[in-house]
DOGU-159236 format. One line per field, with one value per residue (C-alpha): residue in three letters; x, y, z; residue number from 1. Coordinates in nm, 2 decimals. Each point is the difference from the previous one (the first is absolute). Layout:
# residues N
r = c(ALA; ...)
u = c(X; ...)
v = c(Y; ...)
w = c(Z; ...)
k = c(NUM; ...)
This chain:
# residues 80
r = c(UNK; UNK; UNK; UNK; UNK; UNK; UNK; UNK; UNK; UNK; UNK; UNK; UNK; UNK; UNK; UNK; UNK; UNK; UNK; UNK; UNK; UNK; UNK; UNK; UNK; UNK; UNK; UNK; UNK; UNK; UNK; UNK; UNK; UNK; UNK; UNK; UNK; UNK; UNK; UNK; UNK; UNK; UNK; UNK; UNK; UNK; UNK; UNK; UNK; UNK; UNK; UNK; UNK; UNK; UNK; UNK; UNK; UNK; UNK; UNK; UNK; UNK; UNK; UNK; UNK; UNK; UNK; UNK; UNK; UNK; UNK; UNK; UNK; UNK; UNK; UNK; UNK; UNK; UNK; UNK)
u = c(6.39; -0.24; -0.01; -0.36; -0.07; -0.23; -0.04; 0.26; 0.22; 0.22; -0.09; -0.22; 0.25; 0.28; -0.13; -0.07; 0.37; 0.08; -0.22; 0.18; 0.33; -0.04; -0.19; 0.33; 0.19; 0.20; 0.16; -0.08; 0.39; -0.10; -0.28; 0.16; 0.29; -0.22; -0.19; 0.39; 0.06; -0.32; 0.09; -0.17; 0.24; -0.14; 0.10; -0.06; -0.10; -0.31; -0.12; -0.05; -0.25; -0.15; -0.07; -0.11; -0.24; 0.19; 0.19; -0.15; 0.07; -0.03; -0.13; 0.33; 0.09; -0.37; 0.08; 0.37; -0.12; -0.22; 0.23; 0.26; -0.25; -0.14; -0.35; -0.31; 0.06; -0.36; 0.01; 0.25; -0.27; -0.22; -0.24; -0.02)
v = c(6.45; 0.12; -0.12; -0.03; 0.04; -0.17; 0.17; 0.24; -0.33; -0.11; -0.33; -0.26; -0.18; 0.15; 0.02; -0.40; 0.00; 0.21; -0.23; -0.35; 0.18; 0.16; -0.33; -0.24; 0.31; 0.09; 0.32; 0.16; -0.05; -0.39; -0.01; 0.19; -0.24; -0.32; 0.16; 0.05; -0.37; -0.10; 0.21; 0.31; 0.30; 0.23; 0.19; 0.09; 0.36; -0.16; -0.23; 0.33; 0.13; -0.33; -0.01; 0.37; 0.01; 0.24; -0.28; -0.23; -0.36; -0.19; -0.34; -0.20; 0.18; -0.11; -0.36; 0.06; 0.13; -0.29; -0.25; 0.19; 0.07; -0.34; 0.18; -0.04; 0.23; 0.06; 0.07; 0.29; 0.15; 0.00; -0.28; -0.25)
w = c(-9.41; 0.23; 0.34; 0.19; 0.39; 0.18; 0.32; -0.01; -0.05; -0.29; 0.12; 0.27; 0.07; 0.19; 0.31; 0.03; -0.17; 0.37; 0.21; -0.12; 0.02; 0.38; 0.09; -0.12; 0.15; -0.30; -0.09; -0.33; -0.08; 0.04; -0.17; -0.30; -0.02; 0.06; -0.33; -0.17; 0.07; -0.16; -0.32; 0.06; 0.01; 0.23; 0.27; 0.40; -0.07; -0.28; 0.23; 0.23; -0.31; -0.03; 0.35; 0.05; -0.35; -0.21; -0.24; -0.22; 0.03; -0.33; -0.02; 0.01; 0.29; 0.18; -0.13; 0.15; 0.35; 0.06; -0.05; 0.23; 0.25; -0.05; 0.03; -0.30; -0.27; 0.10; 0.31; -0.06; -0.28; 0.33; -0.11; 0.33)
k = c(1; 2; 3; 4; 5; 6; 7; 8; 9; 10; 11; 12; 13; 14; 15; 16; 17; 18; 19; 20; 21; 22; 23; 24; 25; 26; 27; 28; 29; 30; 31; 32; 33; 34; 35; 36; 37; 38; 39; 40; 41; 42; 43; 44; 45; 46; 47; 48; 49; 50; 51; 52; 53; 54; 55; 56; 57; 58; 59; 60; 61; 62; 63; 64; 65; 66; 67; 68; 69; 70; 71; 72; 73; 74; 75; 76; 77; 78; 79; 80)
């Protein structure tokens, strides 16, 4: 499967997924087991790549993060 950037990013989300979680000051180790709780089995060091472009995020993730972050899913795609 081959994986686009846009940017130089593997995705446009991850540094609104940063923003919510500095603003609700949460650790990436939070944030990843809030995500655990909610079913989605990922871990501190991916949220990291999220956050700094060079993972993908896959669309049950976005849906996943919102909820969690209680923020529009989009918002976090950068659409206001």
């Amino acid at each position: 499967m081959k994986i686009y950037d846009y940017d130089g990013a593997k995705n446009i989300s991850g540094e609104r997924i940063r923003q919510a979680r500095v603003t609700q000051r949460l650790t990436q180790g939070d944030l990843a087991a809030r995500m655990q709780l909610n079913g989605v089995q990922i871990e501190r060091e991916a949220i990291s790549k999220i956050e700094s472009g060079v993972r993908f995020v896959a669309d049950y993730e976005l849906v996943h993060f919102s909820k969690v972050l209680g923020v529009a899913i989009n918002w976090l795609v950068g659409e206001e």
